[in-house]
N, C-alpha and C positions, 0 to 999 in steps of 0.2 A: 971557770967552772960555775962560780955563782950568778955570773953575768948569764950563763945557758942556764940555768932554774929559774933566772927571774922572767927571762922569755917565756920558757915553756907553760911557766906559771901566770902572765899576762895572755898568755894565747887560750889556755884555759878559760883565763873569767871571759873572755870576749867573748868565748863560744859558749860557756855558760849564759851569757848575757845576751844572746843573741837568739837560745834554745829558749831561756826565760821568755824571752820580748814574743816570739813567736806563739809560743802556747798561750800566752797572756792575750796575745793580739785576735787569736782563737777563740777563745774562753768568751773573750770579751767580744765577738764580732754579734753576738745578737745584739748589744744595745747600739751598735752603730746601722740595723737592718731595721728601713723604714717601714717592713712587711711586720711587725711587731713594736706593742709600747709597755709598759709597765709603771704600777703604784706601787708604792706600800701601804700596808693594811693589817687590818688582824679582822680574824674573824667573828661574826656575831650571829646572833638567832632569838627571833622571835620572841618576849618574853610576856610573856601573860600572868598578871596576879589573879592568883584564886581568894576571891573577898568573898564576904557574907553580906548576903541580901538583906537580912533584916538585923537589929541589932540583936545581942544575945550575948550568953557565957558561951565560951568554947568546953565541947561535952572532951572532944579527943581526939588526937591530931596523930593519923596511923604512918607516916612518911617521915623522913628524916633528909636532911643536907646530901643531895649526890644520888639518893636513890632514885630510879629508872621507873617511871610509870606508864599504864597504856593508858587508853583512851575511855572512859564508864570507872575509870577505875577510883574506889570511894579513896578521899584521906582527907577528911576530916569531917567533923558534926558538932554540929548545933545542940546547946540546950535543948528540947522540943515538949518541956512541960506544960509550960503555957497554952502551945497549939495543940498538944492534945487533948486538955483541959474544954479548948475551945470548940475541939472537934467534935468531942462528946455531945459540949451542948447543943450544936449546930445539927448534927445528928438526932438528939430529941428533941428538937426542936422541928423537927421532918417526920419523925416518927407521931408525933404528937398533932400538926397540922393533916398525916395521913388517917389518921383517927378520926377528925373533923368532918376530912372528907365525906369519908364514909357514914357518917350520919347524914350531911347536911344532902346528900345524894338521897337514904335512905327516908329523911322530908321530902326530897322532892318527890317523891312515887308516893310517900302518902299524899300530899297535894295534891297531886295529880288523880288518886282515887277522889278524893273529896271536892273534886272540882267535878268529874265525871258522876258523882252522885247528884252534885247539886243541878247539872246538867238534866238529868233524870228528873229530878223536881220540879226541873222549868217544863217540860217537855208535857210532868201530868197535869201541873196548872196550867198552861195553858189549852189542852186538850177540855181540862172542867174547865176552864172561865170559855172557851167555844161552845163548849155546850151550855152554860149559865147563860148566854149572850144572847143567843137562838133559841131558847128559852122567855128570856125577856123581851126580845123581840117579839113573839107570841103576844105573850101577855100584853103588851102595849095596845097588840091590835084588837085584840079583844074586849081590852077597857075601853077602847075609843065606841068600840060596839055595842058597849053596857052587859057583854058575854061572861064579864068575869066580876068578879066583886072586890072592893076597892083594899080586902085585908090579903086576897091570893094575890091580888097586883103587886102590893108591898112586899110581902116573903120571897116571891121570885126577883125585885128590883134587889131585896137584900142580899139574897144568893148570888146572884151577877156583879154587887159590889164587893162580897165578901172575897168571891174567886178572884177577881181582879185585883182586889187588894196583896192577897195570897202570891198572885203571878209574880207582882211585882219586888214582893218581900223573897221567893225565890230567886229572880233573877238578881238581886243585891247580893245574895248569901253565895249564888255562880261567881260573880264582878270578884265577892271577896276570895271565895274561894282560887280565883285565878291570879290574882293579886298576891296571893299565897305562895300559889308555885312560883312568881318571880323573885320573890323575896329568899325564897328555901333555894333556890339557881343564882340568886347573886351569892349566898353562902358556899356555893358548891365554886365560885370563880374564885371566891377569897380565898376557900382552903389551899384552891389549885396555887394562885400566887405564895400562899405563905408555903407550899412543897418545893416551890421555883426558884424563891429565896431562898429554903433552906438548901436546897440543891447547889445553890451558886455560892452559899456559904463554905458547904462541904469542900467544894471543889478547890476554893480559894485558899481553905483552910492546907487542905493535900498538897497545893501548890506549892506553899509556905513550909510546909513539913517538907518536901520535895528540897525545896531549896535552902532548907539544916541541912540536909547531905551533900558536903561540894567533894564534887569529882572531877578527874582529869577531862580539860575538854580535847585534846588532843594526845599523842605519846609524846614522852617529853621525859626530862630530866630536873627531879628538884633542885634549887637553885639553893635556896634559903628559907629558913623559916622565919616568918617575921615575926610569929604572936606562940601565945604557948598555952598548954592545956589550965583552963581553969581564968582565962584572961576576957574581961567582957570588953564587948566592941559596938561600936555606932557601927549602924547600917551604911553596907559600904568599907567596913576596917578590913582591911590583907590580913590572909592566913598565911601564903605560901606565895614565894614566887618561880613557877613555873618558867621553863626553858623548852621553846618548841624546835626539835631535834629533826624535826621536818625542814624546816626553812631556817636553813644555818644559808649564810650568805659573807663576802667581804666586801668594806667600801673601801677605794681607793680614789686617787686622784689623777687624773692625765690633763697634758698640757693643750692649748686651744688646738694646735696641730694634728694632734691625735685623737683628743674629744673628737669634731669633726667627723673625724672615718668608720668610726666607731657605731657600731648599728647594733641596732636590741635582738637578742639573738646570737651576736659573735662568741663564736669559741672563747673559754679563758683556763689558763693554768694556773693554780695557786699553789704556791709554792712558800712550807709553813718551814721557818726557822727551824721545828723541833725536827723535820725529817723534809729537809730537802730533797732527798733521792726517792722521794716519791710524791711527784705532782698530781693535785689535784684538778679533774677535769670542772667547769663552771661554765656557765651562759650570761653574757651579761642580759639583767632587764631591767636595768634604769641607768639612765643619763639624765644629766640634769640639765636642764633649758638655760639653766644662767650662772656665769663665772663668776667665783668668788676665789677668795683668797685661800693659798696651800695652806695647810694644817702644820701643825710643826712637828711630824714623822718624816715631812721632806725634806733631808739630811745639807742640800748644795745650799749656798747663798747665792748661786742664779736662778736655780729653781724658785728659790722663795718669795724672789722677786715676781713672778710669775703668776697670773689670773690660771687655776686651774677647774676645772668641773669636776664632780662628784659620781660619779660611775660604783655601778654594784652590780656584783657575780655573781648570781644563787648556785648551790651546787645540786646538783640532782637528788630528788627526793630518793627516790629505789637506790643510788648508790646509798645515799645517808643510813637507811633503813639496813642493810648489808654490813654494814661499819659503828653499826648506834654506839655501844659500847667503847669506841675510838675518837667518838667526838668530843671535844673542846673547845668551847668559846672561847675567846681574847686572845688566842695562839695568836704573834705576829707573823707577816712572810708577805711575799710578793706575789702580787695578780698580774700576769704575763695576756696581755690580749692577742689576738693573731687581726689585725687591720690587713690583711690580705688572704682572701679565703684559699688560691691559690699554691699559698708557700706552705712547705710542710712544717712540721714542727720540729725542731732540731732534737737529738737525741734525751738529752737531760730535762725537754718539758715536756717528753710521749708518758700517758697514761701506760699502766700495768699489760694492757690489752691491745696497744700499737706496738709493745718492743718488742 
């Protein structure tokens, strides 16, 4: 009787052992299907520090460890005493050159009357010293005739030089008068320049004020805070370091075999330790051009021996954007490729939307 339980009881494990081997053989038939390769990997994403441009106190930092930010959206500010300080003067200092202006404008129109006067003075001397001239000319001919007498000779030769003297002290006082309005128009390009400067002051100044306020350059997720309210910083010191939830991606590694078949573009599943029963869809877009040594996440002592290439998944942005809330960096798990576009994917690596 015990000689028949110990049979029925070997006959048992054998078919247990034989149920085991076959579902095992099962389970396990993708890693032996050359239409598919796999790394390990954990996942990563994009991470951007939000610094300060110029140096300063931190006025006040509105974000915390883990909070979710969009894109414009402010967390944190600068000091900004100084550049307002600045701004002001920079601003009367525009207000004050537009003042200038407007005089040095309102010279030039007087100038310009007073040039056109003096214009006017040349115009009647000269009309007297023409008739003073043709005058003396008379006269000359008529001394030579002994027609005139030698004291009306002189009083006309005096008039003729007198106008002529006259003409020419006008047309000086025109020269200066024009000479005027150049002078009173270089004043009117200086104020322009110092409106130009002040202008490019202002500007630079807003810029700099612009750049006290840092905000999220993408949606994303704070990471860490590095600096804290009330903490001064050389230009260029981290406030925050940002997590861009756009471009979460995994790197893994494949052997020279399967680097090789592997094209930019190829389908990938990633498959995260914390929730394997639901694979994540990926595209690979980087291979690397040259082999280097496994990483030590590669578990075999054959593997390790082994030159592998550096390969990354990115996962789709509109899924990521769908899921924000469910993303996590550093999760471990495996990136399943499909090296043949033909084979389907077996049931445990179909996305949500194939099963």
């Amino acid at each position: 009787m015990i000689k028949k339980v110990i049979i029925i009881l070997a006959v048992l494990s054998c078919v247990l052992l034989a149920v085991n081997f076959y579902l095992n053989y099962r389970k396990n038939a993708i890693y032996r299907n050359p239409a598919f390769a796999y790394g390990n990997g954990r996942l990563e994403a994009t991470e951007i520090s939000i610094s300060t441009k110029l140096p300063g106190r931190i006025e006040a930092i509105y974000v915390n460890d883990g909070d979710f930010v969009t894109k414009g959206q402010l967390l944190a500010l600068m000091q900004t005493d100084v550049l307002e300080a600045e701004l002001a003067q920079a601003q009367a200092r525009k207000e004050q050159s537009e003042a200038t202006l407007t005089a040095a404008q309102a010279a030039v129109s007087l100038r310009q009357s007073e040039y056109e006067s003096a214009l006017a003075v040349v115009r009647q001397k000269e009309s007297a010293c023409d008739g003073a001239k043709k005058r003396y000319d008379r006269a000359v001919i008529l001394r030579q005739d002994a027609a005139m007498s030698q004291q009306d000779f002189e009083v006309d030769e005096t008039y003729y030089q007198t106008c002529t003297a006259e003409l020419s002290a006008a047309r000086a006082a025109a020269r200066k008068a024009q000479a005027a309005i150049a002078a009173a128009q270089a004043e009117v390009s200086g104020a322009q320049a110092a409106i130009t400067a002040a202008g490019a002051d202002i500007a630079r100044i807003q810029a700099d004020l612009s750049d006290c306020r840092l905000t999220a350059p993408v949606d994303g997720r704070i990471q860490y805070r590095i600096a804290q309210t009330g903490e001064v910083l050389a230009a260029g010191g981290k406030v925050l370091n940002l997590v861009d939830l756009s471009d979460v991606y995994m790197t893994f590694f494949l052997s020279e075999a399967s680097a090789g078949k592997v094209k930019i573009g190829s389908p990938v599943r990633l498959v995260l330790d914390a929730a394997p029963e639901r694979p994540i869809p990926a595209t690979v877009y980087f291979v690397s051009s040259v082999a280097q040594f496994t990483p030590k996440t590669v578990e075999t002592a054959e593997e390790r021996q082994k030159l592998m290439f550096r390969v990354k998944a990115r996962i789709d942005p509109e899924l990521l954007r769908r899921h924000l809330a469910a993303v996590k960096t550093g999760l471990p798990g495996v990136a399943w490729v499909k090296l043949d576009e033909n084979e389907p994917w077996p049931q445990f690596l179909r996305a949500e939307s194939e099963k």
